[in-house]
MDAnalysis code that builds the backbone (N, CA, C; Angstrom):
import MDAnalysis as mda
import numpy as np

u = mda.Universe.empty(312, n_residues=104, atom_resindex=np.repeat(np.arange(104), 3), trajectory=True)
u.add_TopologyAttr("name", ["N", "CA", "C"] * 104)
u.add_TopologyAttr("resid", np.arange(1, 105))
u.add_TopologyAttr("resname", ["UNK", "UNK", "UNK", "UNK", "UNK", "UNK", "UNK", "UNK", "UNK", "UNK", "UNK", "UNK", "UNK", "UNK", "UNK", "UNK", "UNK", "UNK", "UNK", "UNK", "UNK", "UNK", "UNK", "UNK", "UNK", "UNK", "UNK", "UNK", "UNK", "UNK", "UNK", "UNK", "UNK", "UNK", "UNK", "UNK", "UNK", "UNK", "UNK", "UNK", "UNK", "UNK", "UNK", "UNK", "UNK", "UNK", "UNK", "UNK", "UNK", "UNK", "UNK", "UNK", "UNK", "UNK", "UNK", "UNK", "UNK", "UNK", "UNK", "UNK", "UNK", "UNK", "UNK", "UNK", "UNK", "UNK", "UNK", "UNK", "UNK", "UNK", "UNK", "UNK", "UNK", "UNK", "UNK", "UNK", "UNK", "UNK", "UNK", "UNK", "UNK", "UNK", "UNK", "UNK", "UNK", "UNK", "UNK", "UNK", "UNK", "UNK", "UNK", "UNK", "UNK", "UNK", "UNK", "UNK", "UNK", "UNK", "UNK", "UNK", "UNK", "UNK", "UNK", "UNK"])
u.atoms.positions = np.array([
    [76.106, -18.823, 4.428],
    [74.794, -19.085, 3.891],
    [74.236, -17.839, 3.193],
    [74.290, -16.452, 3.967],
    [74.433, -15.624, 3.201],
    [74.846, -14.885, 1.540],
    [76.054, -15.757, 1.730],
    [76.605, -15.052, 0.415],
    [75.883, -16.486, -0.462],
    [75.850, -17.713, -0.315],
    [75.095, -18.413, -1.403],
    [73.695, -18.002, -1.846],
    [73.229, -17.373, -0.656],
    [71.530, -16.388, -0.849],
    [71.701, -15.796, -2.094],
    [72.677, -14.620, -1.618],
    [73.373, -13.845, -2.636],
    [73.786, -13.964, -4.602],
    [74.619, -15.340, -4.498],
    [75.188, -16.020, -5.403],
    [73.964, -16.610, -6.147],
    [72.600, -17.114, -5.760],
    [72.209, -17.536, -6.473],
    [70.888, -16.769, -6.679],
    [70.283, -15.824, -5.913],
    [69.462, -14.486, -6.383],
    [69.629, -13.899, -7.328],
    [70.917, -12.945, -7.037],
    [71.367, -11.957, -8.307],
    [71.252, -12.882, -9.533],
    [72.047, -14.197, -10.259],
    [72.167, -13.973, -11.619],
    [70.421, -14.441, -11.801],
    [69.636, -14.924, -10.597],
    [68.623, -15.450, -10.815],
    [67.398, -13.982, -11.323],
    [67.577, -13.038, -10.163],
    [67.070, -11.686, -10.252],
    [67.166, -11.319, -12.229],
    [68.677, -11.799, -12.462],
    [69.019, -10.834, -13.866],
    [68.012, -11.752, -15.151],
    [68.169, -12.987, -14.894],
    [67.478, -13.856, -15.489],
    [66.125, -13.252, -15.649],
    [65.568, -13.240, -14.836],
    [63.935, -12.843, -14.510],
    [64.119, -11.166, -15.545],
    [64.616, -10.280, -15.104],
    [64.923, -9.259, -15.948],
    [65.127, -9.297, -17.553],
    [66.147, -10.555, -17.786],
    [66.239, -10.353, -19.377],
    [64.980, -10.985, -19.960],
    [64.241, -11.880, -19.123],
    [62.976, -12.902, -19.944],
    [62.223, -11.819, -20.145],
    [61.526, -10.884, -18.883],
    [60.751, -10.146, -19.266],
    [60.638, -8.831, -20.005],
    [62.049, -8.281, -20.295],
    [62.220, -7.408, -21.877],
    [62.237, -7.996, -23.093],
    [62.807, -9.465, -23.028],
    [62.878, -9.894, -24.209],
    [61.401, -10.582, -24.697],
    [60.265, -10.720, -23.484],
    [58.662, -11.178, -24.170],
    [57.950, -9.913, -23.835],
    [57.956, -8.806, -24.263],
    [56.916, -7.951, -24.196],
    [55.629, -7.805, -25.241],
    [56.056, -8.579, -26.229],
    [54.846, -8.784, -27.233],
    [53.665, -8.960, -26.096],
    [52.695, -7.808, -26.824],
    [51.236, -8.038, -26.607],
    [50.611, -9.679, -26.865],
    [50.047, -10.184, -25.812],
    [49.048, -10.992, -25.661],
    [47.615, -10.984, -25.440],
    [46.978, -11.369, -25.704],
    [45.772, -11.755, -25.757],
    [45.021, -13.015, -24.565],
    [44.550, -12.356, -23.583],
    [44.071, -13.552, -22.665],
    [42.647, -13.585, -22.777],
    [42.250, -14.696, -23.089],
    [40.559, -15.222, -22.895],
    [40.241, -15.453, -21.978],
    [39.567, -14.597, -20.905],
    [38.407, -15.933, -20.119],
    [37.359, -16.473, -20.242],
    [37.707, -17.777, -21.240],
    [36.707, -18.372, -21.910],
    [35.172, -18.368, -21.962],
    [34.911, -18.973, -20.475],
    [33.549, -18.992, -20.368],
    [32.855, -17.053, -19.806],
    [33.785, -16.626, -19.656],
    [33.142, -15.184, -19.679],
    [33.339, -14.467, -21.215],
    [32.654, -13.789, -20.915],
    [33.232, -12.525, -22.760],
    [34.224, -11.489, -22.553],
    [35.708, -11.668, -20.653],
    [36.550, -10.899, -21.185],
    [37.657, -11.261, -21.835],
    [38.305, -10.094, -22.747],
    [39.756, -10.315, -23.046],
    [40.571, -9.466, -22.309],
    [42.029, -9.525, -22.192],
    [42.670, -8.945, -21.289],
    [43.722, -8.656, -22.329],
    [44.458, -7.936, -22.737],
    [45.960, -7.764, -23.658],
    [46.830, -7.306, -22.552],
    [47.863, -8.534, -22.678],
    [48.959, -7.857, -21.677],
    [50.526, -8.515, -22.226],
    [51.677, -8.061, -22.152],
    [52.617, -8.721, -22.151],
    [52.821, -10.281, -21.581],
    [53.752, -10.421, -22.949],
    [53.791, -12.346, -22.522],
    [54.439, -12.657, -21.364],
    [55.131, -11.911, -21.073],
    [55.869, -12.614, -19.222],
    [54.908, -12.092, -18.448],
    [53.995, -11.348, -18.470],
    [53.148, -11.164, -16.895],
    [52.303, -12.208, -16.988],
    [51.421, -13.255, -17.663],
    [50.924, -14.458, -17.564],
    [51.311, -15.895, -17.103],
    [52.577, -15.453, -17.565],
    [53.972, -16.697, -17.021],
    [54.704, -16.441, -15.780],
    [54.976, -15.033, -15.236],
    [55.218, -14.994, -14.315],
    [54.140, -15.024, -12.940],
    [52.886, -14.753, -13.923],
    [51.271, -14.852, -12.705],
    [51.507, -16.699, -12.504],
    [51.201, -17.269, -13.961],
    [51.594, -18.371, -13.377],
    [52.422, -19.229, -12.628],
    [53.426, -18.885, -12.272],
    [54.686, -19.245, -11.722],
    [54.620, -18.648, -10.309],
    [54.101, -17.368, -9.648],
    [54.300, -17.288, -8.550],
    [53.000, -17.651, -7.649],
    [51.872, -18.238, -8.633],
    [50.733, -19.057, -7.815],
    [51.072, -19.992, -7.719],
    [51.849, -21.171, -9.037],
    [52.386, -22.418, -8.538],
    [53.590, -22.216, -7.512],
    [54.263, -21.549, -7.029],
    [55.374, -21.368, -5.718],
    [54.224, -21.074, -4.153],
    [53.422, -20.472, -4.587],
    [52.423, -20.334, -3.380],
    [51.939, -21.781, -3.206],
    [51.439, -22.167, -4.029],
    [50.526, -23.262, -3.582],
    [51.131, -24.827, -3.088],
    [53.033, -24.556, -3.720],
    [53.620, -25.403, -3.448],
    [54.140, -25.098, -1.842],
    [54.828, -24.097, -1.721],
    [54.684, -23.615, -0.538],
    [53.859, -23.597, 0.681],
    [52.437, -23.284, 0.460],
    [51.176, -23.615, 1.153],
    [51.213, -24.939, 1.516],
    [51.461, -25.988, 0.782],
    [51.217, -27.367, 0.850],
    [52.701, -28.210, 1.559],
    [53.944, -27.496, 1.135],
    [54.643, -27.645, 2.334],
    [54.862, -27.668, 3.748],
    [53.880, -26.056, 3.802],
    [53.974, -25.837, 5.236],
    [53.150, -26.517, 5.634],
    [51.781, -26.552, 5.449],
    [50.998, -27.520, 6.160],
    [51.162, -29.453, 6.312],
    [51.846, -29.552, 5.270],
    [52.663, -31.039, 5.555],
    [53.683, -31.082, 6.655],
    [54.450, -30.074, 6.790],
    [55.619, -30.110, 7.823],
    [54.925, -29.735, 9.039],
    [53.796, -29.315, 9.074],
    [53.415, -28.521, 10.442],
    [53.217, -29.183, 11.743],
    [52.718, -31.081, 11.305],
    [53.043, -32.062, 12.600],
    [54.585, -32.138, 12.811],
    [55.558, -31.725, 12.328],
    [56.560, -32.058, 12.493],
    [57.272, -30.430, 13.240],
    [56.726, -29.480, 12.955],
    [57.321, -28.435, 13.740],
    [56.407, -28.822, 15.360],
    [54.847, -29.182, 15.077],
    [54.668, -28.956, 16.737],
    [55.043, -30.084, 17.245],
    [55.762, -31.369, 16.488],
    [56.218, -32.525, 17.465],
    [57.649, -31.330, 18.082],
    [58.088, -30.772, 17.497],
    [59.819, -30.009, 17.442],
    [59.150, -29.432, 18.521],
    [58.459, -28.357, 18.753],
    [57.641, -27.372, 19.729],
    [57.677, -28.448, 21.357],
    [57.176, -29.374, 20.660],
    [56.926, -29.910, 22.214],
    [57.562, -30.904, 23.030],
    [58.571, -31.489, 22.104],
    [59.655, -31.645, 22.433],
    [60.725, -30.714, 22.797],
    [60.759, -29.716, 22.745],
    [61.736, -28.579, 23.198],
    [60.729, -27.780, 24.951],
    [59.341, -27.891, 24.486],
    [59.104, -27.717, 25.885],
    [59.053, -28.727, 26.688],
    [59.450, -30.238, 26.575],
    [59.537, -30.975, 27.457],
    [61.106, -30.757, 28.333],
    [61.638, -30.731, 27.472],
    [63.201, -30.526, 26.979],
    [63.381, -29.840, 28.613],
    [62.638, -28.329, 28.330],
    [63.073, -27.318, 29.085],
    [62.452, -27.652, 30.317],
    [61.116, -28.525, 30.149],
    [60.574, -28.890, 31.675],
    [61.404, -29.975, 32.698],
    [62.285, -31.016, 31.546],
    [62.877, -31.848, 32.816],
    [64.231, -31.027, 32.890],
    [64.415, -29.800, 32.285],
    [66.080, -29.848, 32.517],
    [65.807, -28.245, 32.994],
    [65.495, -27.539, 33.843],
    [64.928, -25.991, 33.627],
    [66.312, -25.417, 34.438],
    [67.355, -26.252, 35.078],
    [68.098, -25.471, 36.050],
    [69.513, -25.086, 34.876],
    [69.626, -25.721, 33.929],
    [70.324, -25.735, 32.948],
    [70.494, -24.584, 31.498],
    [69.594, -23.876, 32.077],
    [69.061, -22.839, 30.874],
    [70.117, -21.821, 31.182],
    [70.939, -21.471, 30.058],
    [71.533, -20.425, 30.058],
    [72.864, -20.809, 30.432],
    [73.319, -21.657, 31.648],
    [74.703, -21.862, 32.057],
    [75.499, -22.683, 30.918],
    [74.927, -23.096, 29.593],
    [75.688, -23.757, 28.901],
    [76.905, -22.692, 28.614],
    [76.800, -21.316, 28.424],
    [77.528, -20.598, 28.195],
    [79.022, -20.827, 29.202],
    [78.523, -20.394, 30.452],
    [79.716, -20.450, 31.601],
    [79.669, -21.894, 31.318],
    [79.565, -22.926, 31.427],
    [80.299, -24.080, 31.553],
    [81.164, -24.275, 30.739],
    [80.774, -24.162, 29.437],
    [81.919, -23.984, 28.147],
    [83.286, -23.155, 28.510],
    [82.765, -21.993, 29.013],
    [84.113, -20.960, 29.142],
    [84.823, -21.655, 30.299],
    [84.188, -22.619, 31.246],
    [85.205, -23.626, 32.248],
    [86.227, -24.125, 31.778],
    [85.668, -25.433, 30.623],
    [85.825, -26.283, 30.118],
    [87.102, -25.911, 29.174],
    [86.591, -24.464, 28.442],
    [87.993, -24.050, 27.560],
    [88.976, -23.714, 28.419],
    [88.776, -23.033, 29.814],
    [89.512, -22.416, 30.661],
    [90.575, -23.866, 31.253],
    [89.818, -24.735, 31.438],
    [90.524, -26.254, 32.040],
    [91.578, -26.775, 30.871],
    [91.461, -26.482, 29.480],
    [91.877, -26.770, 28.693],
    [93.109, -26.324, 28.101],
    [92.944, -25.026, 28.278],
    [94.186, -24.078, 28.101],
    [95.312, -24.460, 29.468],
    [95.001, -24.768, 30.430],
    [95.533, -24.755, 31.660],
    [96.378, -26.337, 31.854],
    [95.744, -27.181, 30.978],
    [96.353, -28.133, 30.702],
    [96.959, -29.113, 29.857],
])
């Protein structure tokens, strides 16, 4: 999972790199109903825009999924309340189980 992190960052990273040398032309930003202007390169407006729409999509993810992590939450502490003598020995039972296995 790692190396696909990897695989699809970097050429993504280089991407992001060539857009923003290749739009450095000066821009011109209005805020209309006020009297400022702002001059800035054309990728810092596109990239402002782009990492508020990832926030806000993000934001709106997490809080959609969030009945579904504390159903996960409390189902895992029920989990551990009817089964509490079981915690941890999954390890040694396995190494039984392979041990019974090899042996036969």
């Amino acid at each position: 999972m790692r190396i696909l992190y990897w695989i699809i960052s970097i050429p993504l990273a280089i991407l992001i790199a060539i857009f923003a040398v290749s739009n450095r032309a000066l821009v011109t930003l209005s805020l209309w109903p006020l009297p400022y202007e702002i001059d800035m390169p054309l990728f810092l407006p596109i990239m402002v825009a782009l990492l508020i729409g990832l926030g806000i999509g993000l934001t709106y993810e997490w809080f959609v999924h969030g009945k579904h992590r504390r159903a996960v939450k409390r189902m895992d502490s029920e989990l551990r309340r009817l089964r509490p003598d079981e915690t941890g020995s999954d390890i040694s039972n396995d190494h039984k189980v392979i041990s019974q296995q090899k042996a036969s």
